[in-house]
C-alpha positions in Angstrom: -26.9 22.7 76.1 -24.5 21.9 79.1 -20.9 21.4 79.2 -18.7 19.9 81.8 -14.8 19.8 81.6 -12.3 17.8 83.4 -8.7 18.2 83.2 -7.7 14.9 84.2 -4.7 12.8 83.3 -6.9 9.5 84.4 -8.8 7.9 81.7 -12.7 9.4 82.3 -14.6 5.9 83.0 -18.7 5.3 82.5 -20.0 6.3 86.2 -18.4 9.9 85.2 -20.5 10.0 82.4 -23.3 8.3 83.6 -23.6 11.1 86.1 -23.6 13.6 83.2 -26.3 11.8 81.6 -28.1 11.7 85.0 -27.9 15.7 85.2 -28.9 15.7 81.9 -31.7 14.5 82.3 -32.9 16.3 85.5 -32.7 19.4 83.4 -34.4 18.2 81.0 -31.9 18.9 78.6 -31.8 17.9 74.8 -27.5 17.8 74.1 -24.3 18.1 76.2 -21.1 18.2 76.1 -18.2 16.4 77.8 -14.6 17.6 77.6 -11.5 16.3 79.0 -7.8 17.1 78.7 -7.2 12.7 79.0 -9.5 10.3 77.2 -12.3 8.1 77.3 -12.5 4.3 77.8 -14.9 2.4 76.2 -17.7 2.1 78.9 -17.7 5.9 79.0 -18.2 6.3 74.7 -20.9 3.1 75.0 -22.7 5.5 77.7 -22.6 8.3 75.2 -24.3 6.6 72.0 -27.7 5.2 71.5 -29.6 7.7 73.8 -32.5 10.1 73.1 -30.1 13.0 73.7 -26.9 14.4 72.1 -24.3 13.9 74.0 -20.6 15.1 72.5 -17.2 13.8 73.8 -14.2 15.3 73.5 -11.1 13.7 74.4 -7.6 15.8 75.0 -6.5 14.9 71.3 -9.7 16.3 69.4 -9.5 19.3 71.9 -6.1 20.0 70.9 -6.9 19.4 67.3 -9.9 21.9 67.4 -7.7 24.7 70.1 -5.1 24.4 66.9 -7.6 24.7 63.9 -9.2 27.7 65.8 -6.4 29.6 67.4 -7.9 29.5 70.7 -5.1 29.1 73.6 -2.2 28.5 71.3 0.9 30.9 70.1 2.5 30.3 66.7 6.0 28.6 67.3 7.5 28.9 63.6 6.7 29.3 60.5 8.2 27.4 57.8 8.5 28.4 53.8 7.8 25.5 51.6 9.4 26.7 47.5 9.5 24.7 44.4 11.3 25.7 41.2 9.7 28.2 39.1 10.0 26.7 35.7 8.8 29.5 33.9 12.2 31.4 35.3 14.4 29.0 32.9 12.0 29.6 29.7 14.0 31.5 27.0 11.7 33.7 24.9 
């Protein structure tokens, strides 16, 4: 498997992942894996599908989402407390 990450604040276009592909391929390689801190146009997700290898995308969004849901480069800001009414407290036995 091969990764490349850009952090880019430019939508990544379909040459940049052509040339991915392309590297890929010269490597022989069976799956990849994209990353970029911006997003993807449409060209560049086309590229992706339909090929004989995997080839993952991540977009700034889903690699916030996943840095969140695995504690990986991220503090805890707050913490919040969510109650409800114990109605068992207001039972009279």
């Amino acid at each position: 498997m091969y990764l490349q990450a850009k952090r880019w604040t430019n939508t990544v276009h379909r040459p940049e992942i052509d040339k991915f592909i392309g590297a890929l391929t010269r490597q022989r390689a069976r799956k990849g894996v994209f990353l970029t801190t911006s997003d993807f146009s449409s060209g560049a997700r086309d590229a992706a599908a339909g090929l004989d290898m995997k080839v993952v995308l991540i977009d700034g969004r889903e690699l916030a989402q996943l840095m969140i849901e695995n504690s990986l480069g991220v503090n805890v800001k707050d913490v919040y407390e969510v109650k409800q009414v114990d109605t068992d407290y207001f039972i009279e036995e």
